[in-house]
LUMKOLDREN-574760 format. One record per residue (C-alpha): y negated, z negated, x. Coordinates in Angstrom, 3 decimals. Layout:
<rs>
py = Y | pz = Z | px = X
...
</rs>
This chain:
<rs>
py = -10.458 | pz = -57.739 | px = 15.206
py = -12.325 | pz = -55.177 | px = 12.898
py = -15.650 | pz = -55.325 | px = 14.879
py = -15.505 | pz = -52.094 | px = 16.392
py = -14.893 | pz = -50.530 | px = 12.967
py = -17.098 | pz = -51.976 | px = 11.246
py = -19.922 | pz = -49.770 | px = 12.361
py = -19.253 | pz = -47.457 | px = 9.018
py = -18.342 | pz = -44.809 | px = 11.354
py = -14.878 | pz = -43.690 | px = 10.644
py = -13.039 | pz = -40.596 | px = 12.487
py = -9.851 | pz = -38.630 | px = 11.972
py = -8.485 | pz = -40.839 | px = 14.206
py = -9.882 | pz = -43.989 | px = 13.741
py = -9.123 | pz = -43.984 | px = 9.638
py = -5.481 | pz = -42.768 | px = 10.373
py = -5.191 | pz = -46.017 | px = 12.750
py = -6.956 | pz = -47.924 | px = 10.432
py = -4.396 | pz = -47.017 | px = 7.558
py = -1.799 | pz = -47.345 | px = 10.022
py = -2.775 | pz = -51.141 | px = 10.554
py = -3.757 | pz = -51.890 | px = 6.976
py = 0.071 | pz = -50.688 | px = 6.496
py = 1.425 | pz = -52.965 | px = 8.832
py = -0.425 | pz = -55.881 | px = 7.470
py = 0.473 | pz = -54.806 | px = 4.139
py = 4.086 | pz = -55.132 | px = 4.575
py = 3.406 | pz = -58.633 | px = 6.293
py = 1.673 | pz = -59.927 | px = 3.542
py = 5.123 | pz = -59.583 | px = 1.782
py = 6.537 | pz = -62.088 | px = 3.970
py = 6.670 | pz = -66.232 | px = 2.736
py = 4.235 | pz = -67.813 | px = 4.578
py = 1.957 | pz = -65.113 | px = 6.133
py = -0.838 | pz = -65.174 | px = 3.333
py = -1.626 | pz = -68.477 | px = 3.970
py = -1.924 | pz = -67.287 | px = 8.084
py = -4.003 | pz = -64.660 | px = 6.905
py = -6.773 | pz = -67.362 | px = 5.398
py = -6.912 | pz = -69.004 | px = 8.174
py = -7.199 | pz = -66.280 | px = 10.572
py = -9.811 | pz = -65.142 | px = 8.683
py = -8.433 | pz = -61.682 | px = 7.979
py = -9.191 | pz = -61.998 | px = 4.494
py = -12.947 | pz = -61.715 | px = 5.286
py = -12.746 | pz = -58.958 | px = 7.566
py = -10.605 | pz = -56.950 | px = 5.464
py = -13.732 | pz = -57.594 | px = 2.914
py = -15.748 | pz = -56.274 | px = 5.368
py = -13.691 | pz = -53.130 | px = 6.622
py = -13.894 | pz = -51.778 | px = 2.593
py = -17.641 | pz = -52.925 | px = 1.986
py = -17.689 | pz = -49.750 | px = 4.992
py = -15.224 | pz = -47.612 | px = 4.158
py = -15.513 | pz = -47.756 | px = 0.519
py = -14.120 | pz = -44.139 | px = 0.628
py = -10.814 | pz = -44.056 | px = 2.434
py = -8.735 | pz = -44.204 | px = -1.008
py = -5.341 | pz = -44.759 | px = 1.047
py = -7.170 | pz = -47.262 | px = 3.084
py = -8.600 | pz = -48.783 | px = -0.053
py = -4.840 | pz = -48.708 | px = -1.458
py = -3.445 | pz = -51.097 | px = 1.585
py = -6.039 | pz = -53.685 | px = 1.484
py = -5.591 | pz = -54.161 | px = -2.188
py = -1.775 | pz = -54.395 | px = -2.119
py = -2.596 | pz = -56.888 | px = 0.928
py = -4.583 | pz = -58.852 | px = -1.408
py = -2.159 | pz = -58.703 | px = -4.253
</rs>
């Protein structure tokens, strides 16, 4: 899903779609049931892996931790 991203190499428009998407996944992560879909899709780990690249995005970061919460 992330592979394309993962290259490090973030534009404008790539990090606004990428916060756009962390958003969306963010506000399914509230809904009963969906974590556990999110292990075994292995989002988890790619979400690990989109912030060991962009580290920097703070609203980005902000997303995938509330995901995670």
């Amino acid at each position: 899903m992330f592979q394309a991203i993962e290259s490090g190499k973030t534009g404008d428009s790539l990090g606004h779609i990428l916060v756009q998407l962390t958003a969306c996944l963010r506000n399914l992560a509230d809904v009963s049931g969906t974590k556990s879909l999110f292990m075994k899709e292995s989002l988890i780990n790619e979400l690990c892996a989109v912030m060991e690249k962009h580290h920097t995005d703070a609203d980005l970061m902000l997303n995938i931790s509330r995901i995670f919460r």
